[in-house]
N, C-alpha and C positions, 0 to 999 in steps of 0.2 A: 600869753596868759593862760592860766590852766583851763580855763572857761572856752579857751579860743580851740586851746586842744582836745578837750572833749569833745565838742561840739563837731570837729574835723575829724576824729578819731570814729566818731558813730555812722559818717558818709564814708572813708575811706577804708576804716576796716571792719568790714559784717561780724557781727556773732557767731554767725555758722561759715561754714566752709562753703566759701565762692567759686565752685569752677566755671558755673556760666564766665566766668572774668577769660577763661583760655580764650574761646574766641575772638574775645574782642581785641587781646593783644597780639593775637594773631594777624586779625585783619590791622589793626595800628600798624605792624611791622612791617607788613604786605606793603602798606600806603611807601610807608616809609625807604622800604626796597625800591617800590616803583622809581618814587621821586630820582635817588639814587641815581638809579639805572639812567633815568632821561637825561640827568645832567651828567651821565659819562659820555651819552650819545650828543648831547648838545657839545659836551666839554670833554672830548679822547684824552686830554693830557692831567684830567683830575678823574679817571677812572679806578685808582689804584683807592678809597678811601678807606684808611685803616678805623673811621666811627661807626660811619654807616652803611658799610660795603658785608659784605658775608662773612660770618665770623669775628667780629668787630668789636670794638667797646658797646655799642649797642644794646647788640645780642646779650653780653653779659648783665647790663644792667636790665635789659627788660626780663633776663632769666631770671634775677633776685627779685624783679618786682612781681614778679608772675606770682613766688612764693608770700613774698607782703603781702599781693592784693588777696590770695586763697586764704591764709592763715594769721593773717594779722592780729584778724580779732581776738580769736583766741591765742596766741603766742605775742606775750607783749615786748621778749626780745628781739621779734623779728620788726618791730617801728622803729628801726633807725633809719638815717640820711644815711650813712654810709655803705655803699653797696660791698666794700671787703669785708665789712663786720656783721652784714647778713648773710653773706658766703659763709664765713666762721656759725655764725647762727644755726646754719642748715647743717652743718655736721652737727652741733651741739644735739641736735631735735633728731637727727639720724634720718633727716632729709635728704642728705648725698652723702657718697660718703667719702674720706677721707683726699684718695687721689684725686678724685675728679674736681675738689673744690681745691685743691692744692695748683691744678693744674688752672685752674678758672683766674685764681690770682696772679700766677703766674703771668697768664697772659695777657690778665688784665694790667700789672704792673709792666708788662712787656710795652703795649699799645699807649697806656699814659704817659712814659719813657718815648719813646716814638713820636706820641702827639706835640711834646714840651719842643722835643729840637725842631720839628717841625716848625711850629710858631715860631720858635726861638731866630728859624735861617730865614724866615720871611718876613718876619716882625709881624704878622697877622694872623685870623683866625682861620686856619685853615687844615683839614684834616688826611688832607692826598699827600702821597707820594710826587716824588719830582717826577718826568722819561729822560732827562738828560742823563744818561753814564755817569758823568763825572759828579753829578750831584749826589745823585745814589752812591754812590763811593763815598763822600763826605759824608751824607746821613749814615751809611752801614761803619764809618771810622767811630762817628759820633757816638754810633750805640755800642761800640766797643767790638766790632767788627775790622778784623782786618779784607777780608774781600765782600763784593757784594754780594756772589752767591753765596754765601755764607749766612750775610743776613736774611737774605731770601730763605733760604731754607728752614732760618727761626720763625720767620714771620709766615709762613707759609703754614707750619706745621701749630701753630697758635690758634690761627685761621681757620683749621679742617676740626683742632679740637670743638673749638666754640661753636662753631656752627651745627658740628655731632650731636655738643651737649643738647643744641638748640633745639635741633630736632627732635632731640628723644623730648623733650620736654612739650613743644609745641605741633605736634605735627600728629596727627589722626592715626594709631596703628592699626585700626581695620583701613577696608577702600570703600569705597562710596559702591553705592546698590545702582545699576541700571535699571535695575523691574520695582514697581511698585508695590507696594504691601499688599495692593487688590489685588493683583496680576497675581502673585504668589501666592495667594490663601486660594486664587482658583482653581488652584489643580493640586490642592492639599485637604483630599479627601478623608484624608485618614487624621484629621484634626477636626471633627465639625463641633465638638462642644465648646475648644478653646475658639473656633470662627463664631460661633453666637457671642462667645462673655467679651471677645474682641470687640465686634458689633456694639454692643453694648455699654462695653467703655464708653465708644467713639460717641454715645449717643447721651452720655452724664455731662450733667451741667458743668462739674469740670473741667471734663476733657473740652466740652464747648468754646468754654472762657480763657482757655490755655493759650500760649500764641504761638504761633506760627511754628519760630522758632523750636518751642519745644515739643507740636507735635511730628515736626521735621525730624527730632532727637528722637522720638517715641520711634515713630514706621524704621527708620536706623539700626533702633537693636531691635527691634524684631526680626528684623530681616535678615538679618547679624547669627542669632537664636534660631531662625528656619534654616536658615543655610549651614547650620553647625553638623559635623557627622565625627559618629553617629548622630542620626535623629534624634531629638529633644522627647521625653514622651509627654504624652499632651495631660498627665496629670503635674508634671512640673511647670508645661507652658500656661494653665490655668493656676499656678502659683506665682508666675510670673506677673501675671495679668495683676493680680491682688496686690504683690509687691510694686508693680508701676502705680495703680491706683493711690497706695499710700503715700509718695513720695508728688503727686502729679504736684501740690502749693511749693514745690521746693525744685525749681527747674533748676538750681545746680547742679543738685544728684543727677537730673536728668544727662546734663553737659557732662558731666565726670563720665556717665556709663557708657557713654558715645567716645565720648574721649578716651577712658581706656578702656578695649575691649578685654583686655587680659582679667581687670577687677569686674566686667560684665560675665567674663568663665567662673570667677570666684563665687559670683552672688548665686549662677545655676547649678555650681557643687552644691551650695548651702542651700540650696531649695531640695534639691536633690537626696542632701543625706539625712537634714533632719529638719520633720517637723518644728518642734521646739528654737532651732535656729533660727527658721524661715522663721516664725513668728516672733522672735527678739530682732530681728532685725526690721521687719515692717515697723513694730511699732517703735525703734529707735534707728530710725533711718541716715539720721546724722554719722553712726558709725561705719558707712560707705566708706570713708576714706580711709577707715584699715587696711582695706584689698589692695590700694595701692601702694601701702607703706613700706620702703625698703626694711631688706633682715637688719635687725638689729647685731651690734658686736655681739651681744651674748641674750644668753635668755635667761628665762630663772634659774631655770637647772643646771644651765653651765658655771653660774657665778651669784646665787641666789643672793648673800649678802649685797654686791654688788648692785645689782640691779634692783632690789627692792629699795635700796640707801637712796638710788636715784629717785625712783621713782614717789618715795616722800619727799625727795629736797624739788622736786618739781611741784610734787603737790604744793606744799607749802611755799614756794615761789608764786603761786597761780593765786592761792587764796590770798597774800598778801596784796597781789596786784589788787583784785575783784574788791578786797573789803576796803578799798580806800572809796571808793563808787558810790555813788547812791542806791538805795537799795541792798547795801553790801552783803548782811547775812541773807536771803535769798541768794542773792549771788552765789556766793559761797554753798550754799545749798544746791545749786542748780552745779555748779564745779564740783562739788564732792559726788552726785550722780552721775555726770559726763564724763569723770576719768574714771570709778566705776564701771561703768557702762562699757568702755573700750578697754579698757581690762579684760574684762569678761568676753566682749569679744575677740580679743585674740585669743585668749586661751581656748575660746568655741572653734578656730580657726584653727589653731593647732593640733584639738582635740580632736579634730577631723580629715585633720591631713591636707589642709586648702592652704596652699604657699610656704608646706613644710616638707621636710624629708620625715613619712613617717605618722604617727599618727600618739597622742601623747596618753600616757597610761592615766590612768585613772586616780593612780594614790598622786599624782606630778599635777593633776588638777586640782585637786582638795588642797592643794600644798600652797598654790598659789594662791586660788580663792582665799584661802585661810591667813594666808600672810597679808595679804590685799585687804581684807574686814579689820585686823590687829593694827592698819594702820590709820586706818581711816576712824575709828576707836578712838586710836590716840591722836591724834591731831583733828579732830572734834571738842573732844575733850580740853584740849589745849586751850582751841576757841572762844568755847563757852567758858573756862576758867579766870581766862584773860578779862572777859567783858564782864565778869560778876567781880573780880578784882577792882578795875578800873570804877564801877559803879560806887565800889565801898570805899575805894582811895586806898588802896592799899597794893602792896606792893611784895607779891608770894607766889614765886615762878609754882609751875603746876607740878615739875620733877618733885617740891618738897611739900607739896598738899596733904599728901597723907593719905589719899584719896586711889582705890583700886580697885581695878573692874575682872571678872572672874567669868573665863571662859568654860561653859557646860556643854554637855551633847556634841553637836558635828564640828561645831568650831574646838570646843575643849579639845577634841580628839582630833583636831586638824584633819576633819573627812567631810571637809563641807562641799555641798553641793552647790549647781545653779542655784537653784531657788531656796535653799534651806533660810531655818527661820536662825536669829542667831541665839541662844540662850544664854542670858546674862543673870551676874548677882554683883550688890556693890557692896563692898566693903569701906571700914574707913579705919583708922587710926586712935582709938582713944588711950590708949596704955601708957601715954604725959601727961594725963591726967587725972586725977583721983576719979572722977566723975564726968561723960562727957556733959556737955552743957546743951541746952534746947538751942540755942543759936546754934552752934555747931552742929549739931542733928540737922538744922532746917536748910544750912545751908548747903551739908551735901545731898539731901534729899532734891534741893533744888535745882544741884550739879546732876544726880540722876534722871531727872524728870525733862530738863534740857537734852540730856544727847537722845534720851529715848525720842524728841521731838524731833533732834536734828535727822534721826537717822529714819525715823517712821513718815513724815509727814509728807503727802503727798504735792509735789510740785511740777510746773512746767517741765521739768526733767524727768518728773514719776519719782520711785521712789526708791530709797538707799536696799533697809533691810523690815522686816518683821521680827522684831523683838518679844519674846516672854521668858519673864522674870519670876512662873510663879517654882523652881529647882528655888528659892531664895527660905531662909529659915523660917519654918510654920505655911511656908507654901504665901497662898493669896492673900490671909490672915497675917501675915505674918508685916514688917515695917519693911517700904520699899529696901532701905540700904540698913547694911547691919555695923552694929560698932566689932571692932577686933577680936572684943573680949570675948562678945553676945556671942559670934559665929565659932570662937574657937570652943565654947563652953556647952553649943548644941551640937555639933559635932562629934565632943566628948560625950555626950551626954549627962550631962551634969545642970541639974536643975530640974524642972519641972517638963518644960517643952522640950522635947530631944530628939536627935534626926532617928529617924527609922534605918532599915536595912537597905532598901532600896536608895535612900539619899547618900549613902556610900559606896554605893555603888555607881552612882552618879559623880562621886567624889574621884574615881579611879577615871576618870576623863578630863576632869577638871583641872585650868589653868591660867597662871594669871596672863591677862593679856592685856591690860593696857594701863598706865596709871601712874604711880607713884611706887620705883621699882624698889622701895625700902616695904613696902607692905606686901608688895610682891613677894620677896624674898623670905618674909613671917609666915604668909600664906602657906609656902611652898614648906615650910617646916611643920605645919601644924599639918597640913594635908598629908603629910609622909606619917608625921605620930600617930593622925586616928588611922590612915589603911594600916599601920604595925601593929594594933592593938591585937591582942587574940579574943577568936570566936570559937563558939565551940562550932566544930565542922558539920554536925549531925545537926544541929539546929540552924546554922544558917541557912542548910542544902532544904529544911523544911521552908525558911520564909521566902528563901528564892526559889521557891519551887511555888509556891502560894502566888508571889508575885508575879512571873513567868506565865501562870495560869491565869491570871487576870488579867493582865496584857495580851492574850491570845482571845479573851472573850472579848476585850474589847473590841481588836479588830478582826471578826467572824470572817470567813472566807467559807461563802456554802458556793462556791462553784468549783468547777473540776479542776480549774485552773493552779499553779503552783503559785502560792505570794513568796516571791523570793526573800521579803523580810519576814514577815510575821509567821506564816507555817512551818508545821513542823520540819527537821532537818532546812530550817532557812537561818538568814543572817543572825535577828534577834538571840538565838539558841546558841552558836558563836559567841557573840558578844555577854552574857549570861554566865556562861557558861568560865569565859574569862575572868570575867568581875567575881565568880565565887571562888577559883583559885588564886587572885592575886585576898582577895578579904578575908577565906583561911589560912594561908600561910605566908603572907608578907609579913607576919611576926616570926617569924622562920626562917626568911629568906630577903632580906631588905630591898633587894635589887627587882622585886616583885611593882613595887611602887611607883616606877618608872612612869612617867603617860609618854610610851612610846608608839601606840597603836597596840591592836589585838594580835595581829600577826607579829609583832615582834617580843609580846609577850610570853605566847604558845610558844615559842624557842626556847625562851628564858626558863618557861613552867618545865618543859624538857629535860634542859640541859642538868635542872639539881634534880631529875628523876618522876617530880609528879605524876607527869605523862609520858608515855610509848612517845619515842622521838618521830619514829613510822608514822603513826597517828597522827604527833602535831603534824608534821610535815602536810599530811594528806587535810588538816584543817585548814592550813595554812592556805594554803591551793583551793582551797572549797570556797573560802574566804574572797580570794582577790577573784575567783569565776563569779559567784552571785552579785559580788561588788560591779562588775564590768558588766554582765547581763540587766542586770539595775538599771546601772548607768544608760546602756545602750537604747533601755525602753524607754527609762526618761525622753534621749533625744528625740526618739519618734512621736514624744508627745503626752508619752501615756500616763497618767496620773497614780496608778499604782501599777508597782510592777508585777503581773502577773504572767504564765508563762502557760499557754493552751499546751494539755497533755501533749499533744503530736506535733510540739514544738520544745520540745525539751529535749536536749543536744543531749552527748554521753557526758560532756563535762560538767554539766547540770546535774545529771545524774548520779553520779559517781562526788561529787559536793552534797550533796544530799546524804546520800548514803554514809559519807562518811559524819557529817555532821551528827547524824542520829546513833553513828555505833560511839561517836565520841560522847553523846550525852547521854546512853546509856553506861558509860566508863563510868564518868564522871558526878552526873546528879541522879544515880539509880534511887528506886527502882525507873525504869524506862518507861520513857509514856506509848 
């Protein structure tokens, strides 16, 4: 009964990620071994057992349930009864890979084959091998052996596999500590402030309340962490401290870091390299079980279509699981941040070189982030379209809504960061009909107002993104969602209210990202006619030069320090400087209108002459250094980037320099 199965479902498979469960089927097997073992010694001539013996049917199935019991909760193809179709499972998830669960069935079809004739020659239930020769001859004819060393040597080598896999799976890869955690902080004098906040821990109500068990796991990797060489330095070991503290109500993490020492190296790179990770990680401690995640076949970059395709048909396989549930949009809410969330950290993983060859550029992050928000967009939207359909009784897949949502700023331009906000505008379709209608107005205003919900509201999971809408026509004044007409008509400027110069400038980023790919494609025409429109050159270079100027007042920098955005010869000036030659002469140059990035436009601007090619070049390059220097403070933490005089590299410098000789080219006179 479905009643019976939920109810069994919320005992046997956790929400979060179970490794405290290793242990315990560990020791289960242990028992299980023992038993074994006695009744060979009791019974010599049923010592050969092909179930329960090493290497075994057993092993095999306690290695898929190890995966059920860890991941159940959240992967609901892995609750099946049938242990070859959670083998198939764990390749699907990129749990194992390919060979090794090839070889798992293998042996598992090998040992079940084996089991049948056995019972078959005995008439009973019985798992051994014969010692008579001649019987073992008849079983190795049976399984299609002509000699018995023959079969010996399949069965043998079945046996060393499974037990291998067992091992890696179940078996501790640090060794256990003979000295005690007190023993070794007393002659590590050269740590005393991580032995007070250590002290300290041990003395939090917490740590008090905690059992046994887990403070047995705690003294483990630290002792794990002191013995590591080089030396740990004891400002990472007092981030360690912070990161155990966070996770202490969650003793699977604990079990996991004990368990695998290799994802315990992982977490001390990320304390290690950045700030900002150490802290996405504390406070999303669930994403632990990335460190131990096998490589994937591909990544984004090797097969982006690929693996983004996937990574929606998972999404939306997970959300339809979660929303048949109680509670479902939460759910759903808390799934759309949890796969989020581990998104993000892998690309923090990658972006740092922790379980990669390498370390990942910076435009390869923005690429991801950015495809990753375009999807969660749309399949939001889907959601909430679906459920405002069903409400009405009606029946109008969301591909033909009419309905499209308009990427601005760092997503528009696919240069999104961690934490950027995302800048949206919504459009909608009225051009079928003479007039759109107030019902039509409200109801996609009320398709806006939802995803802005789904994706701002804070939950048990935290939260998606921070959205602002006021880039949308007339700014905050202006109607959340606009009709086709209204957006292509202020745009144009045509009417009364009309965009300014800076809102086309904003337009030269802009793109559709998620929605109803028929107004998508309008969008993308009207946004190519007003950047082609002609300006006069001499007055735009005045209002973006006004603009530029009040954007630099806004954000004042009185210290000596360089703002790699805002100051002069920084990004801002870059990006500026772009948006005034694609708005003078993309009616000159149509290929101008591209939103391929700024660096791929300075090529473009180049190549029909605007600019010194030498020059783009050297912006080009100014461009991806202050991008990467940026980035790099971010991960330390820093909330703006700035760069203390006698920390500015040559290649800072020399970015600089050329950024200023290029906007003295370009929007003279020079400031």
């Amino acid at each position: 009964p479905p009643s019976l199965n939920s109810l069994v479902r919320s005992f046997v498979y956790r929400r979060y990620l179970d490794y405290g469960i290793i242990d315990s089927i560990r020791k289960l097997h242990s028992q299980i071994r023992h038993e074994a073992n006695l009744r060979s010694h009791q019974f010599p001539d049923r010592s050969a057992d092909v179930k329960l013996g090493k290497g075994g049917i057993r092993e095999i199935e306690f290695l898929a349930q190890m995966f059920q019991l860890i991941r159940g909760g959240q992967e609901p193809i892995l609750r099946s009864r049938s242990t070859l179709e959670v083998l198939n499972n764990l390749v699907t998830l990129k749990l194992m890979d390919d060979a090794s669960v090839l070889s798992l069935q293998e042996a598992y079809y090998f040992f079940r084959k084996l089991e049948h004739r056995l019972q078959w020659r005995s008439d009973a239930q019985i798992h051994y091998l014969p010692t008579d020769p001649a019987a073992i001859l008849r079983v190795s004819n049976s399984m299609g052996f002509e000699h018995a060393s023959e079969f010996h040597h399949h069965l043998l080598a079945h046996q060393e596999f499974v037990a291998n896999a067992f091992a890696q799976a179940f078996v501790l890869d640090g060794q256990s500590h003979g000295s005690s955690l007190k023993a070794e902080l007393g002659h590590l004098s050269m740590y005393p402030e991580f032995s007070k906040r250590l002290e300290a821990m041990q003395q939090t109500k917490r740590y008090v309340l905690a059992t046994e068990v887990t403070k047995e796991n705690i003294e483990c990797i630290l002792l794990y962490i002191l013995d590591r060489q080089p030396p740990v330095a004891e400002k990472t070991l007092l981030k360690v401290i912070n990161f155990l503290e966070s996770i202490f109500r969650r003793s699977s993490y604990i079990s996991l870091l004990k368990e695998y020492p290799k994802a315990l190296d992982r977490v001390i790179h990320l304390l290690e390299s950045s700030a900002w990770g150490a802290d996405y990680v504390i406070a999303h401690s669930h994403l632990l079980d990335e460190l131990i995640q096998t490589q994937t076949e591909y990544t984004p970059e090797q097969d982006p279509n690929q693996y983004w395709s996937e990574w929606a048909k998972h999404l939306r396989l997970k959300l339809d699981e979660v929303s048949q549930e109680d509670g479902g949009q939460e759910l759903m809410w808390n799934l759309l941040r949890d796969m989020h969330h581990a998104e993000i950290f892998r690309t923090l993983l990658a972006d740092l070189g922790i379980g990669a060859q390498g370390r990942l550029a910076v435009e390869l992050i923005s690429d991801r982030l950015s495809c990753m928000a375009d999807i969660i967009i749309q399949e939001s939207l889907t959601r909430i379209w679906q459920s405002m359909m069903q409400s009405k009784h009606l029946e109008i897949d969301f591909t033909q809504s009419g309905f499209g949502v308009i990427a601005y700023g760092k997503l528009g331009g696919k240069e999104l960061g961690y934490g950027s906000d995302l800048d949206l505008v919504f459009i909608f379709d009225d051009t079928q009909v003479q007039k759109p209608s107030h019902e039509m107005v409200e109801l996609f205003m009320t398709l806006a107002r939802r995803l802005i919900s789904w994706l701002t509201t804070a939950t048990s999971s935290g939260v998606l993104f921070d959205i602002d809408t006021r880039l949308r026509p007339n700014g905050v004044a202006g109607l959340m969602v606009s009709s086709l007409s209204a957006y292509e008509a202020y745009q144009r400027r045509e009417g009364v209210n009309t965009a300014w110069v800076w809102e086309h400038q904003a337009l030269t980023r802009a793109r559709f990202c998620a929605g109803d790919h028929r107004i998508g494609k309008r969008f993308e025409e009207i946004r190519s006619e007003v950047l082609s429109l002609y300006r006069d050159p001499k007055s735009l270079r005045q209002e973006i030069l006004a603009m530029r100027e009040k954007l630099h007042a806004g954000h004042p920098n009185r210290s000596d320090h360089f703002d790699l955005k805002h100051d002069s010869g920084g990004m801002v000036d870059i990006e500026f400087m772009t948006q005034y030659l694609v708005l003078a002469w993309a009616y000159r140059y149509p290929s101008l209108v591209a939103n391929v990035g700024n660096i791929a436009l300075l090529g473009m601007a180049a190549r029909v002459g605007l600019i010194d090619v030498s020059l783009s070049d050297r912006v080009a390059q100014a461009y991806r250094d202050l991008r990467k220097r940026q980035h790099e403070l971010r991960l330390e933490g820093k909330q703006i980037a700035r760069v203390e005089p006698n920390e500015i590299t040559e290649s800072i410098q020399l970015a600089r320099d050329a950024v200023r000789e290029f906007w003295q080219e370009v929007m003279q006179p020079a400031r």
